[in-house]
C-alpha positions in Angstrom: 74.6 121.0 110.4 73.7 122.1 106.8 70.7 121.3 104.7 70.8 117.5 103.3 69.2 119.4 100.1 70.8 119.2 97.9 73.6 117.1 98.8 77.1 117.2 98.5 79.2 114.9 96.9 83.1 115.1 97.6 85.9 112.8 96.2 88.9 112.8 98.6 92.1 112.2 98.0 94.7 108.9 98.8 98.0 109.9 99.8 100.2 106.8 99.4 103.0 107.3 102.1 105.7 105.7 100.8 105.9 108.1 98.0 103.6 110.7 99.0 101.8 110.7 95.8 98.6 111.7 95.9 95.7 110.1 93.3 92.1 111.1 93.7 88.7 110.3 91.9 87.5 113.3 90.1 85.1 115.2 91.4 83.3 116.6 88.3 80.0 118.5 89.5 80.3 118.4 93.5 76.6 119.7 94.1 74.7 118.3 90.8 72.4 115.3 90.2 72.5 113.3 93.1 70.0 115.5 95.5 67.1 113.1 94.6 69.5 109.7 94.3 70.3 111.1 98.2 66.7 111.4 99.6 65.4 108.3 97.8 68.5 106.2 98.7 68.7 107.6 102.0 65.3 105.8 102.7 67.5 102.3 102.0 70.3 103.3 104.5 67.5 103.9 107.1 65.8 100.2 106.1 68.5 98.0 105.7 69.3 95.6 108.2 72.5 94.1 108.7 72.4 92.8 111.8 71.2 89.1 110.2 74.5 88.7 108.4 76.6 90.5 111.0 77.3 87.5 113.4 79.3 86.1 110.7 81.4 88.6 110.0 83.7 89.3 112.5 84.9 86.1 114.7 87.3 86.7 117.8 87.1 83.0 119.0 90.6 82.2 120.0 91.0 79.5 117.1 90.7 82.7 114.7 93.7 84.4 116.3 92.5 87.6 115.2 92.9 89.2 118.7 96.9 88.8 117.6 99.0 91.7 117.6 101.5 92.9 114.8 104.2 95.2 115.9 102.8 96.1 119.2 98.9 96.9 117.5 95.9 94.7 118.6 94.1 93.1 115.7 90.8 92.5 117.8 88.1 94.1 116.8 89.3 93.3 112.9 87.1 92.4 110.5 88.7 89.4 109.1 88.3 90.5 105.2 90.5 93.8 106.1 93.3 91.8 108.2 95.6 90.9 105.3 95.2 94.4 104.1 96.1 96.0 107.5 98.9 93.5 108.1 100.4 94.6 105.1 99.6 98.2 105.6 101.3 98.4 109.2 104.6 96.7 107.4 104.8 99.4 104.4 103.8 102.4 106.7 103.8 102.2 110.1 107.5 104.0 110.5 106.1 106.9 108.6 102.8 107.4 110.0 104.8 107.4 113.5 106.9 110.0 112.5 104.0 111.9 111.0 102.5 111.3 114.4 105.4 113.1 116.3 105.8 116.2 113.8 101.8 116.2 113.5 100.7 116.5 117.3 100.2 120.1 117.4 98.1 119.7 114.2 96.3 116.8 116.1 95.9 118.5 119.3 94.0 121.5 117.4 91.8 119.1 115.2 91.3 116.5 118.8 89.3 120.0 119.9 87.4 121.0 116.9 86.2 117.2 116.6 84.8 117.0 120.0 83.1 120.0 120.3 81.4 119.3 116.9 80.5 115.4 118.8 83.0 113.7 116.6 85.3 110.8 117.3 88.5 112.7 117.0 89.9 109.2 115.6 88.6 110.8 112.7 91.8 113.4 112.5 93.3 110.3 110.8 91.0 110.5 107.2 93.0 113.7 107.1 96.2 111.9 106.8 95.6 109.3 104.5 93.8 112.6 102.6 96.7 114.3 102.2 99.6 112.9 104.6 98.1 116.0 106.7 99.8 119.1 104.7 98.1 122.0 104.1 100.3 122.2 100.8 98.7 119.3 99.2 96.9 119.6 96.0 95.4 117.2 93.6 95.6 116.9 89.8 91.4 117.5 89.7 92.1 120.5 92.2 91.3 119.3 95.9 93.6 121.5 98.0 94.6 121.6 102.0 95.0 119.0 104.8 91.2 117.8 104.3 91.2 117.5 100.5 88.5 120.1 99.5 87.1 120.5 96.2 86.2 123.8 95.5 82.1 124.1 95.3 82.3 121.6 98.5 84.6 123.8 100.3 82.7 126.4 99.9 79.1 125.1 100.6 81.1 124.2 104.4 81.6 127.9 104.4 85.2 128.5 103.3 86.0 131.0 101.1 88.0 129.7 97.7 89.5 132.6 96.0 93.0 133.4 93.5 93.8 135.4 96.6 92.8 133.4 99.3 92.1 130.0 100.1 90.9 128.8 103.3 91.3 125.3 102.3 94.9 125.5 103.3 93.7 126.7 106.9 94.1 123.4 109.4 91.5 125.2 111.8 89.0 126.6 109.0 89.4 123.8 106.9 89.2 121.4 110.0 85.9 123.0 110.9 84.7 122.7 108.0 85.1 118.8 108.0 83.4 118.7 110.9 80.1 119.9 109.4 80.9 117.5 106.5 81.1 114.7 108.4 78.3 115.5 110.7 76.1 115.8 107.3 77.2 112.5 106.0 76.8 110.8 109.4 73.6 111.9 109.4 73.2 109.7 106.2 74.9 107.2 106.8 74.9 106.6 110.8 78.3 104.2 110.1 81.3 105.5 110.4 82.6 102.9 107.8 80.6 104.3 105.5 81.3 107.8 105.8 84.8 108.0 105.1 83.7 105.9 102.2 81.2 108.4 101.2 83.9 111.1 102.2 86.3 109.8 99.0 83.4 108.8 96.3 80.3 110.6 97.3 77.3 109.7 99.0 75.5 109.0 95.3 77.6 106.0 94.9 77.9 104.8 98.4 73.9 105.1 98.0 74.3 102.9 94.9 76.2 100.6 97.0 73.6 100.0 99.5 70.9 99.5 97.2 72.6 97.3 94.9 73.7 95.4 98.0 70.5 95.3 99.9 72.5 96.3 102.9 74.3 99.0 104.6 77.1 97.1 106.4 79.8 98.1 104.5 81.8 94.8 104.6 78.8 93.1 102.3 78.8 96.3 99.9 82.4 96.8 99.7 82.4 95.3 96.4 79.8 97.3 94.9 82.1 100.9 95.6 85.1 101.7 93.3 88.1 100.0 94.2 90.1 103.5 95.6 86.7 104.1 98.0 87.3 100.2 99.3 90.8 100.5 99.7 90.5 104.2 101.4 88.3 102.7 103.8 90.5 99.8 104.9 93.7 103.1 105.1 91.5 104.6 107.4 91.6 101.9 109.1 94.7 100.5 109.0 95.5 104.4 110.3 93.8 103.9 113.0 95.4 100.8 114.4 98.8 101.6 113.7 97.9 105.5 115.6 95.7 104.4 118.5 97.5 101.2 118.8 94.5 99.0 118.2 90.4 99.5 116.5 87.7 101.6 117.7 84.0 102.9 117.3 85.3 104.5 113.8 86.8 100.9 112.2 84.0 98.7 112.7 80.0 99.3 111.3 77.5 100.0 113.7 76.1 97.7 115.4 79.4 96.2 116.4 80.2 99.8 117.9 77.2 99.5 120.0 78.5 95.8 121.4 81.9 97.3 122.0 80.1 100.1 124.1 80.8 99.2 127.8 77.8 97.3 129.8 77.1 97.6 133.2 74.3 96.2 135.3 71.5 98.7 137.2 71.5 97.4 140.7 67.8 98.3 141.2 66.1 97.1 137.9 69.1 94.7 137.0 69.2 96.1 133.5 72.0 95.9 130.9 72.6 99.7 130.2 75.1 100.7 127.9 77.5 103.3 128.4 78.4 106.4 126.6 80.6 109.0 126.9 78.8 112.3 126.2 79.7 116.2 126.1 77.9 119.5 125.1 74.4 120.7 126.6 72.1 117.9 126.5 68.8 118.5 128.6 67.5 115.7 129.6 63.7 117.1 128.8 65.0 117.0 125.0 66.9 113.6 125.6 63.6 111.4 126.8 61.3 113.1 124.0 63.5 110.8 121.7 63.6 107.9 123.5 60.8 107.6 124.4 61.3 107.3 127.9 59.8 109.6 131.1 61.7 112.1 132.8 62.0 109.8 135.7 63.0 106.5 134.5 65.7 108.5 132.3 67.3 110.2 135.1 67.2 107.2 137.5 69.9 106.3 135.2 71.4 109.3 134.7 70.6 111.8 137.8 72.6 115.0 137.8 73.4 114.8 134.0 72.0 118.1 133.1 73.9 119.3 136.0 77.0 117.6 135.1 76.7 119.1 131.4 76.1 122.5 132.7 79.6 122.9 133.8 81.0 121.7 130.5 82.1 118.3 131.3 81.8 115.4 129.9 79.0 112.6 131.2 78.8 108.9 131.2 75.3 108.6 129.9 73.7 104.8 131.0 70.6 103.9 128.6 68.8 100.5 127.8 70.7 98.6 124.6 67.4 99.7 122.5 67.8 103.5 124.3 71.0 103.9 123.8 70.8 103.0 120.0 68.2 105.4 119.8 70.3 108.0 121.4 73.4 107.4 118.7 70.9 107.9 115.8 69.3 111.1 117.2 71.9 112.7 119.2 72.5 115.8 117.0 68.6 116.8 117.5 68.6 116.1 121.2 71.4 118.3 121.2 70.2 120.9 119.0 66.8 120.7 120.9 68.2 121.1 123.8 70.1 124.3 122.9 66.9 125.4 122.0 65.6 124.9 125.3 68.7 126.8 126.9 68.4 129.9 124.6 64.6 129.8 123.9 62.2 129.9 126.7 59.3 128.9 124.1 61.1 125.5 124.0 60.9 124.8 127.4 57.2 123.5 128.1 
């Protein structure tokens, strides 16, 4: 994870697949001026509360007939103010982006691996199609190159090296690493997946702007405050999704619907509601309860044998309270770097 000071702003690219054109907002000074809009704004993304105005936003009653399905893709779990767009969307592009999908998959397969192991949804593979219809030959008329869309200072502060000899923004694994950290930086932000492929094609200063202007970080209530392209590149991203994964996910809807669409399941002994989580890398559960809040124990009558589990690199079905578990989604990265710590440092360990 890099520094959050300064941060980074990045304008990515839309590649519209019917004529594979590719239009972009100018990035004109990638690290300048926005290092203190970051940290002051930042302090609104933390604050802001959607949850009062959430109910209202997304209704899957049958009468709505959003659980629907258009050309074999489910529309539940869609927000109503993005279902026109993704109807349409699916119409216009879906033959392409299935054929993308077939000539893509070793592409996929390569980034499915870097994603995970960097604790990313590897639905997020798809922000590198509607980036650049995923070619590493793709360049932009303000100079954003490769499969990811990189400007140069950006690219760089990821650690590529951008050079008139060599350019590692053309590299699907380099470059693809390299979005990783970027989008691990801007989650940390942002905690919203919405908003960080927003943030990915304007820059966190105005998605900041956004939220403060809005006086909420949901991004269907400031959707109207971002440029039109950052809107519409969010609703791509989603429409992407659909038409790939044949229906939504944790990475098209904000974030307190991911945690309701998180599976439930009943303790038998305290007849709790935990929710589950799918979880890899080495977590230690020493580092995990610190967090939470919670004592050894009570964690790992939940979860016994996680750290065990972990240890031989699979993944885990982590079980934590609602009010845990939400916890553990906004503080995961410094469990996990805490708990590498622990593994590597024995001064860590009491």
């Amino acid at each position: 994870m890099i520094n959050k000071k300064p941060a980074v702003k990045h304008y990515g690219m839309v590649v519209l697949l019917s004529s594979l054109t590719l239009t972009s907002f100018a990035q004109i000074s990638p690290l300048a001026a926005v290092s203190t809009n970051v940290s002051k704004t930042a302090e609104v993304v933390k604050k802001a509360d959607p949850k009062n105005g959430f109910k209202n936003l997304v209704d899957v009653s049958a009468s709505s007939a959003k659980a629907s399905t258009l050309g074999g893709v489910s529309m539940e779990h869609l927000n109503p103010q993005a279902l026109s767009f993704v109807q349409d969307y699916i119409e216009r592009h879906a033959a392409d982006l299935k054929e993308l999908e077939t000539w893509g998959k070793p592409y996929f397969d390569m980034m499915d691996d870097v994603l995970t192991q960097h604790h990313i949804p590897k639905q997020l593979k798809y922000l590198a199609v509607i980036e650049s219809n995923l070619k590493a030959s793709a360049t932009s008329w303000v100079g954003a190159v490769g499969p990811w869309q990189f400007m140069p200072a950006t690219a760089r502060t990821m650690g590529l090296h951008v050079s008139r000899r060599v350019d590692e923004r053309r590299d699907y694994l380099k470059s693809t690493k390299a979005a990783s950290k970027y989008l691990n930086y801007l989650f940390d932000i942002y905690e919203d997946w919405l908003l960080v492929v927003a943030a990915y094609n304007c820059g966190p200063g105005r998605v900041n702007s956004a939220i403060a202007k809005a006086g909420s970080s949901n991004f269907w209530k400031l959707q109207y405050y971002l440029p039109t392209e950052s809107r519409n590149h969010v609703k791509k991203f989603i429409a992407t999704h659909y038409i790939m994964e044949g229906q939504g996910g944790i990475t098209t809807v904000t974030k307190e619907k991911a945690l309701a669409m998180m599976a439930t399941v009943k303790d038998e002994t305290t007849h709790t509601d935990l929710k589950v989580q799918t979880i890899s890398g080495r977590y230690n559960s020493k580092a995990v309860v610190k967090h939470l809040g919670m004592t050894v124990d009570e964690f790992l009558s939940f979860n016994p044998n996680m750290d065990k589990v972990l240890a031989s690199n699979s993944t885990y079905q982590l079980k934590l309270p609602v009010d845990k578990m939400e916890i553990f989604l906004s503080k995961k990265n410094e469990m996990l770097n805490e708990s590498i710590q622990m593994l590597i440092n024995p001064e860590y360990r009491n």
